[in-house]
N, C-alpha and C positions, 0 to 999 in steps of 0.2 A: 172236225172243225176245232181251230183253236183258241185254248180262252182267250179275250180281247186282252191287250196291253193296260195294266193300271194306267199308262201314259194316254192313251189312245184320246185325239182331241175330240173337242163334243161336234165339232164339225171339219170339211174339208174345207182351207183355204181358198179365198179366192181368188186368182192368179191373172196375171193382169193379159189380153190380148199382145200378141206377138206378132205382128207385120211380116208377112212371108211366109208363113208355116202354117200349113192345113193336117190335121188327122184322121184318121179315123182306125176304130177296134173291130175285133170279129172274134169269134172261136173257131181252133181250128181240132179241137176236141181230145188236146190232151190229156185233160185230168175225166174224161168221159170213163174212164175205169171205174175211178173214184167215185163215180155215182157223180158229178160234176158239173151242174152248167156254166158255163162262165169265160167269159172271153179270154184268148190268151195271147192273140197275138194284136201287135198293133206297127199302123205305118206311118211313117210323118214323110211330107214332101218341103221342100225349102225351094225359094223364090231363088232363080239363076244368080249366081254373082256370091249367094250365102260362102262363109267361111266356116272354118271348123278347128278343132284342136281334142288331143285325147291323152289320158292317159289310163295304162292300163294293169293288169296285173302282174307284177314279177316272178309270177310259178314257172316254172319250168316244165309245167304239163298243161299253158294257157290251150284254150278251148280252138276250135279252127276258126268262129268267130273272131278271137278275139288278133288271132294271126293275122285275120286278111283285115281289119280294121288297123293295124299295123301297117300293112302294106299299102292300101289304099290312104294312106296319109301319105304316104310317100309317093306313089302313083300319080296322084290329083292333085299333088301340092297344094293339100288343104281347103279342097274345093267338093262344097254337098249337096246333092241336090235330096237323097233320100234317108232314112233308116226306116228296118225292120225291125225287131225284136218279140222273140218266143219268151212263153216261159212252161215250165213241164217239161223240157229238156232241153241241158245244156251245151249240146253237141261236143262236148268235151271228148278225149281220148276215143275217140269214134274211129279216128284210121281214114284211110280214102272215103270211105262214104260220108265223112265229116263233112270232107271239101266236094264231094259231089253235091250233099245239103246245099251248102254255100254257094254253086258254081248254080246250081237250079234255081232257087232264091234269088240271085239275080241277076238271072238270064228274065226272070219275071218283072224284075220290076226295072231294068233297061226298056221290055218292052209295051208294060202300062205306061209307063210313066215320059218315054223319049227320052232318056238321059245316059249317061254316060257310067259305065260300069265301077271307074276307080272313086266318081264322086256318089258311091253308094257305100251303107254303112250295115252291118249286121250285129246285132247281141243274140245272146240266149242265156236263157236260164233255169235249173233246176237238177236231175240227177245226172250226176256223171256215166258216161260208158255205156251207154243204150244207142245205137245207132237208130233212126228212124227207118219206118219202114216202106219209103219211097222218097227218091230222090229232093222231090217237089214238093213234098208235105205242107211245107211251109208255104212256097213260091206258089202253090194253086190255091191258095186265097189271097193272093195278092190283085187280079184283078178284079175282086169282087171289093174288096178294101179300095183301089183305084177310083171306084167308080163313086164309092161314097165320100170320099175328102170331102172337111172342110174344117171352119176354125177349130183346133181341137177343144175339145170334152175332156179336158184336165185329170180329172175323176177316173174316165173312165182309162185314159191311159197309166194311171199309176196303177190302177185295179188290176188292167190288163198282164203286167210282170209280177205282179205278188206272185211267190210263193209259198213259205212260211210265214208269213207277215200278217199279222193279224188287221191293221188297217193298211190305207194306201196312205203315201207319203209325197207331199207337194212343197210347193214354198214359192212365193210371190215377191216383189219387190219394185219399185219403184226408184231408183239413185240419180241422185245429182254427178253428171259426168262434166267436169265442166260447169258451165251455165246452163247445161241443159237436165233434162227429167227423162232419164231410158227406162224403159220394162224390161226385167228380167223374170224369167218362168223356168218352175224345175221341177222333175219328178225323181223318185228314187225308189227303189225297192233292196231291200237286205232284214233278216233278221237272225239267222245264223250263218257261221264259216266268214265272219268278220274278223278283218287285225288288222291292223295299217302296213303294206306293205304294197302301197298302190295298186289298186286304188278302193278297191272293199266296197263291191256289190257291185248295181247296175245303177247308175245317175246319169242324168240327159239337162244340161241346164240352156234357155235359151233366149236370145236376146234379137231385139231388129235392130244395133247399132252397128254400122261397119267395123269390123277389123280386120287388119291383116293378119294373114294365116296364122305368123311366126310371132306377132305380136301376140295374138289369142290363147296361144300354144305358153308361151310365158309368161300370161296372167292364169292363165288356168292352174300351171304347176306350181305358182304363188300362192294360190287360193288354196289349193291341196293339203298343202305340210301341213296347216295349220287346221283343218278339216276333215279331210274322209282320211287322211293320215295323222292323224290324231283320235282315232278312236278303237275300241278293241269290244268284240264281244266276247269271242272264243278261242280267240288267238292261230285260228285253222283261216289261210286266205284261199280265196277262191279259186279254181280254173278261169272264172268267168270277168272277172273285175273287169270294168268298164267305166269311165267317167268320161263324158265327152260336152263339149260347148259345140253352140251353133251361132254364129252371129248373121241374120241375114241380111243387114245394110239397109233396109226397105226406113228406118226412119227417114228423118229432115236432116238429120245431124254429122257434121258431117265426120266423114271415117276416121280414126284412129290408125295412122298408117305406119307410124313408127315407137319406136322402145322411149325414145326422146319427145313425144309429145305428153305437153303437159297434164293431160287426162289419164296418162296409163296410171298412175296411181289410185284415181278414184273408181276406176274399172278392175283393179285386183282388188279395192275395198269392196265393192258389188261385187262381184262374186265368192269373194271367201266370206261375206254375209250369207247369201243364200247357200253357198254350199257348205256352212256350218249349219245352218240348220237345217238343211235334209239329212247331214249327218250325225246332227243330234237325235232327230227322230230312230235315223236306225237304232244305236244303239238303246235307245229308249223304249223298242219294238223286238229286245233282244231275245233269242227264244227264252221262252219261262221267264222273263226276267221280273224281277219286281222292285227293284231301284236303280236308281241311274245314280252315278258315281263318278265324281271326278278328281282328277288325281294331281296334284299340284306339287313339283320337286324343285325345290330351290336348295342353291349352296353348290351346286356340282362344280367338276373341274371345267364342262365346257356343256353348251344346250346338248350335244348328241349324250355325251355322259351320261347327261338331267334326264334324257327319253328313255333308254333304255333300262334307268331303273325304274322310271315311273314304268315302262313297258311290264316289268317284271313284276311291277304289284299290280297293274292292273289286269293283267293275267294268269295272275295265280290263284289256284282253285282253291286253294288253302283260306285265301284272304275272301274271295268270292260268295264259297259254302258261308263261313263267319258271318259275311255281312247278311246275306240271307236269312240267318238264324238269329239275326241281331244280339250277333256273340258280338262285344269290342274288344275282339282279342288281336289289340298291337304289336302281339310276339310275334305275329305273319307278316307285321308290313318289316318287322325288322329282318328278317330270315327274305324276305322278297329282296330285299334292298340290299344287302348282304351277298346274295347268290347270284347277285349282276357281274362280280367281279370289280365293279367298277369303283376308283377312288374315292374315299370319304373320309372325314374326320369322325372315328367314331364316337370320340366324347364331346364331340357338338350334337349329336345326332339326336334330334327333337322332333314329335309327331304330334299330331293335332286330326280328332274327329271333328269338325267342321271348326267350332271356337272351343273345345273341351280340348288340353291337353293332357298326350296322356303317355308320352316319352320325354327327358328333358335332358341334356347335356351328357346323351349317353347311358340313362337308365331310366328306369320307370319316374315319372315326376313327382317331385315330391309333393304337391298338392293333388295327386291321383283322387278319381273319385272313379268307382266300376258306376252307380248308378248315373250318371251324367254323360258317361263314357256310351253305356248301354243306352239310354236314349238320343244319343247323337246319333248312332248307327241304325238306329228302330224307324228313323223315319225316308222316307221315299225316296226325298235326292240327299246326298251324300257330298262333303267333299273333306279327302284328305290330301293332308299335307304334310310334308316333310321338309326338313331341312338336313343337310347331309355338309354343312360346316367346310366345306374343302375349295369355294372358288364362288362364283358370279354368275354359273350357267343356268336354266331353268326350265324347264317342262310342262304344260297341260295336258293331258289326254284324257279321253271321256272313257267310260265303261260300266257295266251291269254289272247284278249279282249272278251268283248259279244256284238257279234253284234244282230239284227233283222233276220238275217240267221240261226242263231242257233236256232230261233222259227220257221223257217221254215221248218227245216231240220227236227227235232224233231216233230215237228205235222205231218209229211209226214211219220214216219219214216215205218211203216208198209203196206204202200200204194205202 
């Protein structure tokens, strides 16, 4: 078991009812090696007519999950009636018995459920390249899951995908779309093999307002950049990434059916709210981690510039170890910022632990102080900032420290 998150909140949120959408959890005895009770898979069912959108990981070695949830967006043109999702393994690099998982899974729940195979949804998550060891593993608790639906148990479906995650992870919300008041609900699990590189972990966010498919699909990638692509734990991204919306239309309100109606704006505001903060939790939740850090680059020649250096400090193990050890040694963020390749004015180039600065116009400041510098870095949340003197462009991304936990965590992880 692993030590809880310093972040870990003193309770789980409370998440408002979603119109259309029934749950329910079960084990289907993954982590039973482990000595393990604990549920691991869970179903959700959506009201006829629900919409959907996703986006997912850019590996080149994505999971067979996360393939046929590829396909099935295009199949169904964006139309859900279900998801499944494991966790204990990620059916990743599995070969043919990947997609026979998948092909059994739901051939199961087409036939609990009456629904139609392309608007069904699959995740998974946990070790890579362990094939299961029956096609169904999954799909033969699916009718016992069938029969228990109903409003879900928030709790217990984020419980249900933990992996390394020391708590579960939710997030609630209530937004003005328009003149009206919609619910939006969301769960997420991640706590290592996080980097923003679409979309970093498993997140499910959902809502009862209608939208069209292609509308949803384009507030969702809105909500992203700024989101689960803006944060890094360990800079290693997933086989599994998954982030997907469910809109099931069951409000009063009426649907949002075009890019031109004048509520899409306040609906990519609702969701890159809630999907900031599932994605702050993760990295907050990151393995070993013991501060959350955020990383602020202003001056670049253009925003992608500003990311990729901020990418580079907030990735680098050099600056990560430091912050950890509540060393304030800014010779790392200079060398991070430096080894991006990317354009800078080096005698503009100024650094700041939260309001302590402690690089100025290219060298050390000349009001440098170590002891101020050292307690700006000693405490829990962090943020530094850079100016890098060369343009207008600019950056946020979030991220941990690395502690000696995360070598723990990760050498244990299959044990």
């Amino acid at each position: 078991m692993f030590n809880l998150s310093p972040f870990t909140p003193a309770a789980f949120p409370d998440l408002p009812d979603i119109q259309g959408v029934r749950a329910a959890t079960g084990s289907r005895g993954f982590y039973a090696a482990r000595g393990m009770t604990r549920d691991d898979v869970f179903l959700f069912e959506f009201a006829p007519g629900t919409t959907c959108a996703g986006v997912f990981t850019r590996s080149t070695t994505a999971s067979a999950d996360v393939i046929w949830c590829r396909e099935a967006l295009q199949a169904g043109s964006g139309q859900a009636r279900a998801l499944v999702v494991n966790s204990g393994n990620s059916n990743a690099f599995t070969g043919p018995k990947g997609v026979q998982k998948n092909d059994a899974t739901l051939a199961a729940i087409v036939a609990a459920l009456d629904v139609t195979k392309p608007h069904c949804f699959l995740g998974a998550t946990g070790v890579i390249g362990e094939p299961l060891p029956d096609a169904n593993y999954v799909g033969s608790i699916v009718p016992e899951l069938s029969a228990r639906l109903a409003p879900p148990d928030w709790q217990a479906c984020a419980k249900a995908f933990m992996t390394t995650d020391t708590y579960p992870k939710g997030a609630g919300l209530k937004a003005s779309i328009g003149t009206d008041t919609i619910s939006f609900a969301g769960i997420a699990k991640g706590s290592g093999m996080i980097a923003p590189n679409m979309a970093t972990m498993l997140a499910y966010v959902f809502t009862d307002l209608g939208v069209a498919a292609d509308v949803l699909d384009a507030a969702l990638r809105a909500a992203c950049a700024d989101s689960f692509n803006a944060i890094t734990v360990d800079s290693d991204t997933s086989t599994s990434d998954s982030l997907m919306v469910f809109a099931t239309g069951q409000s009063d309100v009426t649907a949002i059916a075009t890019l031109a109606d004048p509520r899409y704006p306040d609906l990519v505001s609702a969701l890159t709210e809630i999907c900031l903060d599932l994605a702050l939790q993760v990295v907050k939740d990151g393995e070993g981690a013991s501060k959350f850090v955020t990383i602020q680059l202003d001056g670049a020649e253009s925003d992608a510039s500003a990311r990729i250096m901020a990418a580079d400090i907030a990735n680098s193990p050099l600056v990560k170890t430091a912050l950890a050890a509540n060393d304030a040694n800014w010779g790392r963020v200079v060398m991070a910022v430096g080894k991006s390749g990317e354009p800078i004015a080096m005698e503009a180039l100024s650094i700041w632990f939260d309001d302590v600065r402690v690089a100025q116009a290219g060298s050390r400041a000349i009001d440098y102080d170590e002891a101020a510098a050292t307690e700006a870095v000693s405490k829990p949340e962090i943020t530094i900032r850079v100016q890098v003197g060369h343009g207008t462009g600019q950056a946020k991304l979030y991220t941990c420290d690395l502690t000696h936990a995360y070598v723990d965590i990760n050498g244990a992880y299959r044990t």
